[in-house]
C-alpha positions in Angstrom: 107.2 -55.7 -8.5 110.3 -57.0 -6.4 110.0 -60.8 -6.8 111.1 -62.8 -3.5 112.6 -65.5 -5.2 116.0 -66.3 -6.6 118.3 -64.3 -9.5 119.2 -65.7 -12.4 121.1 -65.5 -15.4 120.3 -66.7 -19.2 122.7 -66.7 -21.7 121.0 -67.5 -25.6 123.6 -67.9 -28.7 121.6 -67.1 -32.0 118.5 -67.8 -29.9 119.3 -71.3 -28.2 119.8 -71.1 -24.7 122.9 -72.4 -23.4 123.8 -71.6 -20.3 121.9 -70.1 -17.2 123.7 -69.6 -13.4 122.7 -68.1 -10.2 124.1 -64.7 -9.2 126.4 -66.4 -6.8 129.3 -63.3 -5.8 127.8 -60.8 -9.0 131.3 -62.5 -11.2 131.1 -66.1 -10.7 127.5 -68.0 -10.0 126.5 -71.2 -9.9 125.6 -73.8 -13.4 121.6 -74.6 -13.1 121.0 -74.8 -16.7 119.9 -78.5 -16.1 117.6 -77.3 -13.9 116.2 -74.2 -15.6 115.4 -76.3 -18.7 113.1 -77.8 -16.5 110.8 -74.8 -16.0 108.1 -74.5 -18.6 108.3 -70.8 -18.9 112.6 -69.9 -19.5 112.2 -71.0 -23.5 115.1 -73.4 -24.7 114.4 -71.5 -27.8 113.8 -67.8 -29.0 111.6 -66.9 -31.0 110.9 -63.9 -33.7 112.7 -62.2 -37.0 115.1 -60.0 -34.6 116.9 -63.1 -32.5 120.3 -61.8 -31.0 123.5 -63.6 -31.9 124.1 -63.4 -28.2 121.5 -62.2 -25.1 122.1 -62.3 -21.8 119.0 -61.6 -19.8 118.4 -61.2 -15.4 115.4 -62.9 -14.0 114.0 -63.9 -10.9 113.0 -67.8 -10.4 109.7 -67.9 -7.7 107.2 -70.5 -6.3 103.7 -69.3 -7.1 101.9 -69.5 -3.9 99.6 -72.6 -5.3 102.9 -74.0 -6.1 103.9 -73.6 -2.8 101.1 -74.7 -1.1 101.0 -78.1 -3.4 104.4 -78.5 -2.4 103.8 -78.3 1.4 101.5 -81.1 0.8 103.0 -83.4 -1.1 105.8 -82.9 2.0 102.9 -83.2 4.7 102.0 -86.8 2.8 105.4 -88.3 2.6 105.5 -87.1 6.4 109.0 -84.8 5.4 109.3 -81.7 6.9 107.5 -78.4 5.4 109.3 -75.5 3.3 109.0 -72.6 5.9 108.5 -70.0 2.7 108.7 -69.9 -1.1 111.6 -68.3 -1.3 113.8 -70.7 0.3 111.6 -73.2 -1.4 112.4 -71.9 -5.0 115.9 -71.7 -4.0 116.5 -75.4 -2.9 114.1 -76.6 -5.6 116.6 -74.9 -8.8 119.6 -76.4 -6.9 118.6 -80.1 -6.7 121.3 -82.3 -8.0 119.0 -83.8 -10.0 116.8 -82.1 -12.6 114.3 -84.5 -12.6 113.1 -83.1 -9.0 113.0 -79.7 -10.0 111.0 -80.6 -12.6 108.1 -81.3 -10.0 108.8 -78.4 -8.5 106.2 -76.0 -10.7 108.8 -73.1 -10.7 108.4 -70.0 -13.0 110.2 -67.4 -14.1 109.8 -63.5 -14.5 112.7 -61.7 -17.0 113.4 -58.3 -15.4 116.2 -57.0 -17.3 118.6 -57.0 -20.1 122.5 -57.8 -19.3 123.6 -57.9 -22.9 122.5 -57.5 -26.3 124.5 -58.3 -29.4 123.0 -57.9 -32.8 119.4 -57.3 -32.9 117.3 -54.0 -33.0 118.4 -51.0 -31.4 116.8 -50.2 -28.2 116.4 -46.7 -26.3 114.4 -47.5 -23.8 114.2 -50.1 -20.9 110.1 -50.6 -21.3 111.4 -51.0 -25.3 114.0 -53.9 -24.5 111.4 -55.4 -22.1 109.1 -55.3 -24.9 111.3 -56.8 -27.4 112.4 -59.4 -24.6 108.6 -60.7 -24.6 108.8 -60.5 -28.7 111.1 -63.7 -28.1 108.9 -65.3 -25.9 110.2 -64.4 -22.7 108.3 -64.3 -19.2 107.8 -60.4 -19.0 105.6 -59.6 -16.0 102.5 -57.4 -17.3 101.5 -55.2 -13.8 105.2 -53.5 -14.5 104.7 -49.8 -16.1 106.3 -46.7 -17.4 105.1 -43.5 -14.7 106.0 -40.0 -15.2 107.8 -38.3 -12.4 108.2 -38.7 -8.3 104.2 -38.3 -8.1 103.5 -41.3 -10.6 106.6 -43.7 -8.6 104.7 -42.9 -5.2 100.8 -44.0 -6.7 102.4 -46.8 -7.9 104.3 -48.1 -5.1 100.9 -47.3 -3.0 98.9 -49.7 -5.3 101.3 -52.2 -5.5 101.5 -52.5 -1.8 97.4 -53.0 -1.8 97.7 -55.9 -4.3 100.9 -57.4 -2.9 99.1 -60.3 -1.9 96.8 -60.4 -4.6 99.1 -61.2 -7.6 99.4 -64.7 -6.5 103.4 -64.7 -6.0 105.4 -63.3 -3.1 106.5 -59.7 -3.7 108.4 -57.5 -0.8 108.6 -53.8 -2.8 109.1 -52.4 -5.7 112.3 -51.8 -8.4 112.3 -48.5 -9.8 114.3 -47.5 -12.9 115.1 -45.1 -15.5 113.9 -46.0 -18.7 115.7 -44.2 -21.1 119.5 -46.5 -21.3 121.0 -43.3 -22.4 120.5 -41.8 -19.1 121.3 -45.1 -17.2 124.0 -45.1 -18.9 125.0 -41.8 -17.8 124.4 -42.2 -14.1 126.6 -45.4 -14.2 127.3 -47.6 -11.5 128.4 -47.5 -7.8 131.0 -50.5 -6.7 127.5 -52.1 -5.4 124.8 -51.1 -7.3 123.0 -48.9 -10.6 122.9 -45.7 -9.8 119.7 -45.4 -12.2 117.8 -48.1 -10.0 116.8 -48.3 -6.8 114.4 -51.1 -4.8 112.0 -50.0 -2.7 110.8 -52.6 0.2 107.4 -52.8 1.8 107.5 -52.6 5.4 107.8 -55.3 6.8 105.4 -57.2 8.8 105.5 -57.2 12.8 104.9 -60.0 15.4 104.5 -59.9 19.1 106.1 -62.5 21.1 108.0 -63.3 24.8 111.9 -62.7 24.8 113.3 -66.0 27.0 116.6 -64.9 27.3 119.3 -62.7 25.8 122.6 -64.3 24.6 125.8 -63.2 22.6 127.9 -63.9 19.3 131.2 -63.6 19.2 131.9 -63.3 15.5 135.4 -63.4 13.4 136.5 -59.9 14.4 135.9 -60.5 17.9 132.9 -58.5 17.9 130.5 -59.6 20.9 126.5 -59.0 19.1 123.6 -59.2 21.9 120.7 -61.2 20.4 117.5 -62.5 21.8 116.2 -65.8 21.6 112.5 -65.3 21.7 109.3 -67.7 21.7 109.7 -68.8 18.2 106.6 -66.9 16.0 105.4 -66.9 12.5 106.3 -63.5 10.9 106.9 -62.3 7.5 107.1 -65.6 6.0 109.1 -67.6 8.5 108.8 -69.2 11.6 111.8 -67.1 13.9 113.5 -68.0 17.1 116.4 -65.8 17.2 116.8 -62.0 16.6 119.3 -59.4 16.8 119.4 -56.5 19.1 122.9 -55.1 17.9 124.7 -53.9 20.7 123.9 -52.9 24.4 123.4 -49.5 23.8 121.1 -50.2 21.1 119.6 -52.6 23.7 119.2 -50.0 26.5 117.7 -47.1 24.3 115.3 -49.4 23.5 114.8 -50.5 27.2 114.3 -54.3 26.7 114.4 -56.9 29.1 114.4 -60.9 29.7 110.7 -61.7 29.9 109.4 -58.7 27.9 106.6 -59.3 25.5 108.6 -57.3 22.4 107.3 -56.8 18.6 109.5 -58.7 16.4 109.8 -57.8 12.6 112.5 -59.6 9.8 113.7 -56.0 8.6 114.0 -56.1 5.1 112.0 -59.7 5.3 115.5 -61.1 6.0 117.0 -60.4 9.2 114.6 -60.9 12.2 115.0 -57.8 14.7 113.1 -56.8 18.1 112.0 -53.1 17.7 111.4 -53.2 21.4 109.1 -54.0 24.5 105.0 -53.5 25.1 105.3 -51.8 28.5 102.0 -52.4 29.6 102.5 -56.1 29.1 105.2 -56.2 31.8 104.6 -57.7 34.7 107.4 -56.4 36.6 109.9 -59.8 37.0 111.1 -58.7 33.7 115.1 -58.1 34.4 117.4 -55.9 32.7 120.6 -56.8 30.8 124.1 -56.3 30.7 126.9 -57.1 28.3 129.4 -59.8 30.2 132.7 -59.3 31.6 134.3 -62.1 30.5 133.3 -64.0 26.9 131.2 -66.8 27.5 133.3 -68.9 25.0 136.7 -68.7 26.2 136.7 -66.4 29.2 139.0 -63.8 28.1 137.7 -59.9 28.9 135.1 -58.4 26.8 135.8 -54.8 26.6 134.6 -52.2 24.4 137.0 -49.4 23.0 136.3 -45.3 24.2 134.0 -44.2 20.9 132.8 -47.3 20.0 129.3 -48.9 20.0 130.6 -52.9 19.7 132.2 -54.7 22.9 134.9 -56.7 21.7 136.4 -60.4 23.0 140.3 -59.8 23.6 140.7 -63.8 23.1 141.7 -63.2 19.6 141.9 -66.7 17.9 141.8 -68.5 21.4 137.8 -67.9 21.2 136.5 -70.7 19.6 133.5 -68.7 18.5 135.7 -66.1 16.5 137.6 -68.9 15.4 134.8 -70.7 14.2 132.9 -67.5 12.4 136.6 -67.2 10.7 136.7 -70.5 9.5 133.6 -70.3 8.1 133.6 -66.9 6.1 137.4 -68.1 4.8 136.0 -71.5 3.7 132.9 -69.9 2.4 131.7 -69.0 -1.6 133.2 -65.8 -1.4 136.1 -67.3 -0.3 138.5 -70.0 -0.7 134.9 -71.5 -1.8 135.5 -74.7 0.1 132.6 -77.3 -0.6 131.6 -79.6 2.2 133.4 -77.3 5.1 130.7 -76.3 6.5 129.5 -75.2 10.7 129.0 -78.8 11.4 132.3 -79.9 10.0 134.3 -76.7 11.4 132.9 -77.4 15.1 134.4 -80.7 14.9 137.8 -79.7 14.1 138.1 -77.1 16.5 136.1 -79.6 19.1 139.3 -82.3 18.2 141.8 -79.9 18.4 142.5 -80.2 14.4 142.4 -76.4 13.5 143.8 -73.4 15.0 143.7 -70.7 12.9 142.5 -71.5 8.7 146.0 -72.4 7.8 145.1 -75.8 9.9 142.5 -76.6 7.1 145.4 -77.6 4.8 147.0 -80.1 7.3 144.2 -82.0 7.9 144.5 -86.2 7.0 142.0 -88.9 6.4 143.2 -90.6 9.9 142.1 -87.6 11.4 138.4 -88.4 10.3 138.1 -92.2 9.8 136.5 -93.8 12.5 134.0 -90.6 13.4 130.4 -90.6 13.3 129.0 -89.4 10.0 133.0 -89.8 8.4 133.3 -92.8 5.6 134.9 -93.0 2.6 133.5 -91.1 0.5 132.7 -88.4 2.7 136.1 -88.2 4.2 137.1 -87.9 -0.3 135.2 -85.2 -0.5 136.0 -83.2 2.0 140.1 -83.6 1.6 139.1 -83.0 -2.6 137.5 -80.2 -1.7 140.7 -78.6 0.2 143.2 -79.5 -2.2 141.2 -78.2 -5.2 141.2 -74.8 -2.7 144.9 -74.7 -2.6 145.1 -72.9 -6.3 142.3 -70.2 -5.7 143.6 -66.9 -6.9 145.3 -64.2 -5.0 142.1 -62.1 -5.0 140.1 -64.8 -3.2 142.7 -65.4 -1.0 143.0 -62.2 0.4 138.9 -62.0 0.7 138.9 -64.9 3.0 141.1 -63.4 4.9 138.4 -61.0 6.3 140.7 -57.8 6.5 138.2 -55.3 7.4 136.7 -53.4 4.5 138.0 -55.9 1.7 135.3 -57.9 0.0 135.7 -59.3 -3.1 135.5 -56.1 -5.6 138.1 -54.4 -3.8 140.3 -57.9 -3.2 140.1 -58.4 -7.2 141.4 -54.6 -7.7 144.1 -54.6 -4.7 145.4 -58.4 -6.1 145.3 -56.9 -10.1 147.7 -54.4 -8.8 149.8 -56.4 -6.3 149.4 -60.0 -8.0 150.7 -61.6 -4.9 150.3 -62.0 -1.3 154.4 -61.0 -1.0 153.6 -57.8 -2.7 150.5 -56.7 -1.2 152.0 -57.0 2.6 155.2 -55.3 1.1 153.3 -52.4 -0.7 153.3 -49.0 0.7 149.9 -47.6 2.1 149.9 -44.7 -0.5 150.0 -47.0 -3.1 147.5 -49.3 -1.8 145.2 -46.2 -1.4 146.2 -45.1 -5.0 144.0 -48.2 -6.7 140.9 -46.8 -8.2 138.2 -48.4 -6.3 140.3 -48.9 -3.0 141.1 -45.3 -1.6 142.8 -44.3 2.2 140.4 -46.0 4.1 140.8 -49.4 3.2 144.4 -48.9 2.3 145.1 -48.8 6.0 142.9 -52.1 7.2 144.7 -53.5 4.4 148.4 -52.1 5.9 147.4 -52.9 9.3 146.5 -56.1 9.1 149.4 -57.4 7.1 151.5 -55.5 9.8 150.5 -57.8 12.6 153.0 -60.7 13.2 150.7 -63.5 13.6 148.9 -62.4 10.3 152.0 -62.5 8.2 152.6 -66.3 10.2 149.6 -67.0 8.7 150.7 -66.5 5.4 153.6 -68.2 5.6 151.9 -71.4 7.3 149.0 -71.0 4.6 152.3 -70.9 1.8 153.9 -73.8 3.3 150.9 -76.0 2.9 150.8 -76.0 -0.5 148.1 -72.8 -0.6 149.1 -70.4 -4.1 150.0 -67.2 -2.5 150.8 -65.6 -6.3 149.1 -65.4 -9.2 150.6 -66.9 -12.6 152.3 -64.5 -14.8 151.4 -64.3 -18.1 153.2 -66.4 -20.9 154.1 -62.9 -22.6 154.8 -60.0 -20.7 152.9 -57.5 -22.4 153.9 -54.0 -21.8 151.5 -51.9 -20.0 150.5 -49.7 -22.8 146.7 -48.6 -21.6 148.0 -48.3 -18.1 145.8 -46.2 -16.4 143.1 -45.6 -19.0 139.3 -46.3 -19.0 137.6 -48.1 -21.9 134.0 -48.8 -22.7 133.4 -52.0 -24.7 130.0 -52.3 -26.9 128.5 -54.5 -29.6 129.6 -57.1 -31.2 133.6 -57.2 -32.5 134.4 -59.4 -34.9 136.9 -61.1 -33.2 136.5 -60.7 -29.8 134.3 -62.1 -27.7 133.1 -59.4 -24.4 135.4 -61.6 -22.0 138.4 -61.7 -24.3 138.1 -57.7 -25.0 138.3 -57.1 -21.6 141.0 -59.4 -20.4 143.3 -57.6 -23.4 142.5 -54.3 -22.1 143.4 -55.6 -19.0 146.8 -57.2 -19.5 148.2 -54.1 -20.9 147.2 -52.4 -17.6 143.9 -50.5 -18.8 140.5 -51.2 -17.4 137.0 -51.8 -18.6 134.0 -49.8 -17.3 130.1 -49.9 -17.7 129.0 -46.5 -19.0 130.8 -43.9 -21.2 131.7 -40.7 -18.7 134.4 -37.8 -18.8 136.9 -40.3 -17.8 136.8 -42.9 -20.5 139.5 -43.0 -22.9 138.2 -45.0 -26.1 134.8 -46.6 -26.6 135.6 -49.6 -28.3 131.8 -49.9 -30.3 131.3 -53.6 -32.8 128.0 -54.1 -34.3 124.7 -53.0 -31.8 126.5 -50.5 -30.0 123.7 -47.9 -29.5 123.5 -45.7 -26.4 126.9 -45.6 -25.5 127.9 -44.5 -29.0 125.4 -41.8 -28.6 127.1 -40.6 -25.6 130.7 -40.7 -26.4 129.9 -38.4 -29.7 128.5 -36.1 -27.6 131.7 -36.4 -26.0 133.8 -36.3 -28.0 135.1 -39.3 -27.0 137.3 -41.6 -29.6 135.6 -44.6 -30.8 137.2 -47.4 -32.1 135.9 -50.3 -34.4 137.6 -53.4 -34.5 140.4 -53.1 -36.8 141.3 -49.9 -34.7 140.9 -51.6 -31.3 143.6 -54.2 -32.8 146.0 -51.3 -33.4 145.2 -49.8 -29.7 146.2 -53.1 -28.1 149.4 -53.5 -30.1 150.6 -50.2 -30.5 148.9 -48.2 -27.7 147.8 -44.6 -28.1 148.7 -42.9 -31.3 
């Protein structure tokens, strides 16, 4: 079963656990261990004759739905306001500052899959690690099981929907996987997600309900996204007010109008959407809709380019809306992860003036807050903290705050390993952009474009000029790059190296580090436990090096 709660990360050393994060960007999540040594079923210790010298294991931390009802009220009691569904519940329970409330919480945990295993038994099989997982006295949920072929996936996915609200736990599908970790291993990865793993979601529950008006969002790229505000109604989970409807076309095809009586559904159990009108509820003062002329926010023309579905608002940065949606995704996690920036902060600058473009962020002074409603001290501390500690992000984050179309934080991290500064990216050729593995012609030109418009490369000067790192640090030693252009896979334990170290040498010296042994990879590099991928590269015929002969790769290069 999918579990609608939150992932998570444990990390045991010789069976203690030690650390354990959210997901946060898939690289860098957020520290709950406090927290999750709180929860009676992640164990602080392992357990068994086979403990790993190092396990790193992916769960999913939920509310039961007693839990959750208990919870609602104890809030209904102290007269606070009620937790809309588990999920979100679970989610703001694990992230309380202090452990001590998550601790009357009642959150659980199910283990779902292995990240890394060094030392140990060797395992073939998923069902075999999840087996051995709950041999260390891990949460392993029992209704998972192995099924032969697309006919056994299908009755299973049938019966699961049945009992979905039977289990006593929010589910919303079903993960499907290839057991044996030779083939997983072979099907690899996409920049996204497994290739051997795919989720599939129940549909989703639907609503009826009256749509009071239809508005827009301009958002950072100036696009100009219909929604509807609706008669707020209680549907798959949450109580929704708002939904999308895309864009007009979208809007017409589906022939909805102000005052329609529409069926509402959160697609995916996230994103509430109208799938369109009852017709015979109409009453005929229902009136039809049309996309504005002129952007509600800052009156410039909305116009919508030949061959394109979105309307656009030509305000650029003038719209406070675009500036606003800009300001948020560049001060958000992904991005120059700027804590305490937030919408209610970011509509106060603009409101004041203080910010014009995200450059602004970095001029801003206590005077500019002291004296405001909600501003003291502290608050004003934290905030200017905050944006200084932002100033020495890397070049890689940087560029993903920007919001260049196309360039999210994978393919920022491979464009910024190549071009290690913001100089050198808006200097670099488009051929040679599009020549990154992982990046390719189409983002190659956003990338060129948008370092090609004036007021963008401004942007980086103003953003240099205020203190903001636009390069990355050399290394102490220039190493030369003698793995440049080769693929490595790393597995087991090597006496030496930890994983991270392994892969930041490879790395320096201009190689890279992949999942999953292929036709491409160069070397596996294999330390104690390495099992499937040894397995493949042999059949390979692809070198494998111990330790002592990764040491002479990294100093010599290939021989």
């Amino acid at each position: 079963p999918k579990i609608d709660g939150l992932a998570i990360s444990l990390v045991y050393e010789n069976g203690t656990f030690v650390r354990g994060a959210t997901r946060g960007d898939g690289e860098t999540g957020e520290d709950v261990t406090a927290n999750l040594r709180t929860i009676a079923s992640v164990p602080l210790r392992l357990i068994g004759d086979e403990v790993p010298a190092t396990l790193e294991v992916r769960g999913e931390v939920y509310l039961s739905d007693a839990a959750f009802d208990a919870l609602n009220a104890a809030q209904d009691e102290a007269e606070e306001r009620r937790f809309t569904n588990p999920r979100n519940a679970a989610a703001g329970s694990l992230r309380q500052k202090d452990p001590a409330m998550t601790a009357t919480r009642d959150l659980a945990i199910w283990v779902y899959q292995a990240g890394l295993i060094e030392g140990g038994p060797e395992l073939r099989g998923h069902t075999e690690t999840m087996t051995y997982l709950g041999s260390l006295g891990l949460r392993v949920n029992p209704v998972s099981e192995v099924v032969e072929g697309l006919d056994g996936v299908k009755a299973y996915v049938e019966a699961a929907e049945q009992r979905r609200h039977d289990l006593g736990y929010q589910t919303d599908g079903v993960v499907i996987k290839v057991d044996d970790l030779a083939a997983q291993a072979e099907l690899g990865f996409t920049a996204r997600a497994p290739r051997w793993a795919i989720a599939y979601k129940f549909p989703p529950e639907e609503r009826t309900t009256i749509l009071r008006d239809i508005q827009i969002n301009v958002g950072r790229t100036g696009a100009a996204t219909p929604f509807a505000v609706l008669e707020p109604v209680f549907v798959g989970g949450a109580m929704v007010g708002m939904a999308t409807l895309h864009n007009e076309e979208e809007l017409q095809r589906k022939d909805v109008r102000v005052g329609d009586t529409v069926v509402v559904r959160r697609a995916g159990d996230v994103i509430p959407e109208v799938l369109g009108p009852v017709v015979e509820a109409r009453s005929g003062n229902e009136e039809i809709w049309h996309m504005p002329s002129a952007c509600p926010f800052c009156g410039h023309e909305i116009v919508r380019p030949e061959g394109e579905k979105v309307a656009r608002c030509t305000g650029g940065l003038v719209c406070p809306s675009r500036l606003r949606e800009w300001l948020a995704y560049f001060a958000g996690r992904g991005g120059m992860d700027i804590e305490h920036l937030g919408y209610k902060t970011i509509d106060l600058l603009i409101s004041e003036g203080l910010v014009a473009d995200p450059a602004d962020i970095y001029s801003i002074s206590a005077a500019d807050l002291e004296g405001r409603e909600g501003w003291k001290e502290t608050s004003i501390g934290n905030l200017l903290g905050a944006i200084d500690e932002s100033r020495d992000r890397d070049v890689a984050r940087l560029l993903t705050s920007l919001g260049i179309r196309h360039v999210g934080p994978s393919v920022a991290r491979l464009v910024a390993r190549r071009f290690p500064s913001m100089g050198l990216i808006g200097a670099a050729p488009e051929d040679e952009i599009a020549a990154i593995d992982g990046v390719g012609p189409t983002i190659a030109a956003s990338i060129r474009s948008w370092f090609d418009e004036p007021e963008n490369a401004t942007l980086i000067d103003k953003l240099g000029e205020r203190g903001v790192r636009l390069a990355d640090e050399p290394p102490d030693d220039e190493l030369e790059q003698t793995l440049e252009g080769m693929s490595l896979v790393i597995t087991g334990t090597l006496d030496g190296f930890t994983r991270d170290e392994a892969k930041l040498a490879v790395e320096a010296r201009g190689g890279r580090v992949a999942g999953s042994v292929s036709g491409k990879t160069a070397y596996l590099v294999a330390g104690d436990g390495g099992g499937s991928k040894r397995a493949k590269a042999e059949s390979l015929g692809t070198p494998i090096l111990d330790a002592a002969g990764f040491r002479q790769l990294l100093e010599s290069g290939p021989q």
